[in-house]
C-alpha angles and dihedrals in degrees: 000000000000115000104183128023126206119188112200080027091143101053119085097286104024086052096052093041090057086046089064095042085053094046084050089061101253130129116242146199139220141205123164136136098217099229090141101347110091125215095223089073096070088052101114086039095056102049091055088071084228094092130057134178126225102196105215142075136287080223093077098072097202086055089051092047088052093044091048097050115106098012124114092192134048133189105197104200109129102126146156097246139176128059094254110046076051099059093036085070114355089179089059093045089050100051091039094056096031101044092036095049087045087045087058103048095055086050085044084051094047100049101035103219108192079238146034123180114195116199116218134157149245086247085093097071084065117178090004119129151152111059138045106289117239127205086258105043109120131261117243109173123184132247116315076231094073110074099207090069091062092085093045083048085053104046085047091052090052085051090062095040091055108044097045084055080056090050098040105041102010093249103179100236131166130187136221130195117200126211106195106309110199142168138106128353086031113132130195103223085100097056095268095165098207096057088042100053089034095051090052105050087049093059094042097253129143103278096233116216124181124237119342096327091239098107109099141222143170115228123202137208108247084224096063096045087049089056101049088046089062095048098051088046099069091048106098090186088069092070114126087023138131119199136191113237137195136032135321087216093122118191130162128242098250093054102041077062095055089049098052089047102052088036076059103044089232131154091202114142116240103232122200115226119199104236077235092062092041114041101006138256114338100008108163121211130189121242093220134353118193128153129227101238083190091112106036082048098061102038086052119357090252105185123161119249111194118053123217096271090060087038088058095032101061090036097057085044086057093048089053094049085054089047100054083046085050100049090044091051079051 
């Protein structure tokens, strides 16, 4: 019987997260309705025997219930993700986040794990921006008329969810709020910036940055934030809890570009795109995004492992790697 279960477990995080529960020696679960997850990447799980996937949605709260039961711990990251799958049908994205985040907590109710980690985003802090964002800065999301701020509006929403199911029933919840997470079996149809530039520069292709590239950002390695999930998950002092992660290490997009293409030994040109061209009439962007790691630093001593240029560096040797399968299937 299933010990742990992990909804979006076969998507770029979720699938790397049930890789370390199974090399921990668990037994895991799987839903997921591989709408973007693939099931490849459970590949090395699944072979094992201590790992099984349950193809549907979280939506679909009877599936939910069946997938929960028997399990004491519970990983919630099935989501609509990506800006532009978001923008490509904000309603969908909406529903999908809201009504799945809302699925799993009354599984979650009903079963009674000893944890539930919740993972949410640094989209809720919206508009927000300057300084490092704590756990309490406030949330200052744009017009309902923009269409990107509907994720940021969702994952909000499943905060809330969440955490007045804490305070009601004593459900023992925990959230996380991701910064960029990136590393192998990423891919860039969804607008991930690091695939994409990195894809590009390997095949020789404009590396395409929106806007002016001044705007910055801190990308993290999927294994350090994995690692910091699983920690927080057997605290039960974190209950009730929401928690920064990632990494401080702050660039900006233009010169991520410059470092991927030189990382790459590429003469690809860096192109500008308009976030018009790109994303349609009145897309907002925010000038720079970094998290405060303050909090996650005292309750476990979370500190990132691998920098940027390892980061880069193991994911372009896994894009490679997708490139070489591609041009065989070719």
């Amino acid at each position: 019987m299933a010990r742990v279960l992990v909804t979006g477990g076969a998507g770029f995080i979720g699938s790397h997260l049930v890789d370390a529960l199974v090399d921990a020696g668990e037994t895991v679960r799987v839903l997921d309705d591989l709408s973007t997850g693939r099931r490849e990447n459970l590949d090395r799980s699944l072979a094992t025997g201590r790992a099984e996937l349950l193809v549907g949605s979280v939506v679909d709260p009877l599936l939910a219930e069946s997938a929960a039961r028997g399990c004491d711990r519970i990983f919630h990251l099935a989501a609509t993700v990506g800006v532009r799958r978001v923008l490509s049908d904000p309603v969908a994205g909406l529903r999908n986040n809201i009504l799945g985040t809302d699925s799993i907590i009354r599984a979650a109710r009903r079963s009674r794990p000893r944890s539930l980690v919740m993972f949410s985003s640094s989209e809720v802090y919206g508009r927000t921006s300057g300084g490092a964002l704590a756990e309490d800065a406030a949330t200052l999301i744009g017009p309902t008329v923009v269409p990107r701020w509907s994720y940021a509006a969702g994952k909000v929403v499943g905060e809330y969810l969440a955490l007045g199911e804490q305070r009601r029933s004593g459900l023992p919840v925990t959230i996380v709020r991701c910064f960029n997470t990136c590393g192998p079996r990423q891919v860039g149809s969804y607008g991930m910036v690091i695939p994409s530039l990195l894809r590009q520069a390997l095949l020789g292709e404009p590396l395409t940055v929106y806007g002016d590239g001044a705007q910055t950002r801190c990308f993290s390695y999927v294994g350090d934030v994995v690692r910091g999930v699983l920690s927080l998950s057997g605290l039960s002092s974190a209950c009730g809890e929401t928690f920064n992660i990632g990494t401080d290490q702050e660039i900006a997009i233009i010169d991520l570009a410059r470092m991927i293409r030189d990382l790459c030994a590429s003469r690809s040109e860096i192109l500008l795109v308009p976030y018009e061209k790109a994303y349609g009439d009145g897309f907002e962007d925010v000038p720079r995004r970094v998290p405060d790691l303050r909090k996650i630093r005292r309750w476990i001593g979370y500190d990132p492992e691998v920098d940027l240029e390892k980061l880069l560096t193991v994911t372009r040797d896994w894009v490679q790697e997708r490139l070489a399968v591609d041009a065989t299937v070719a």
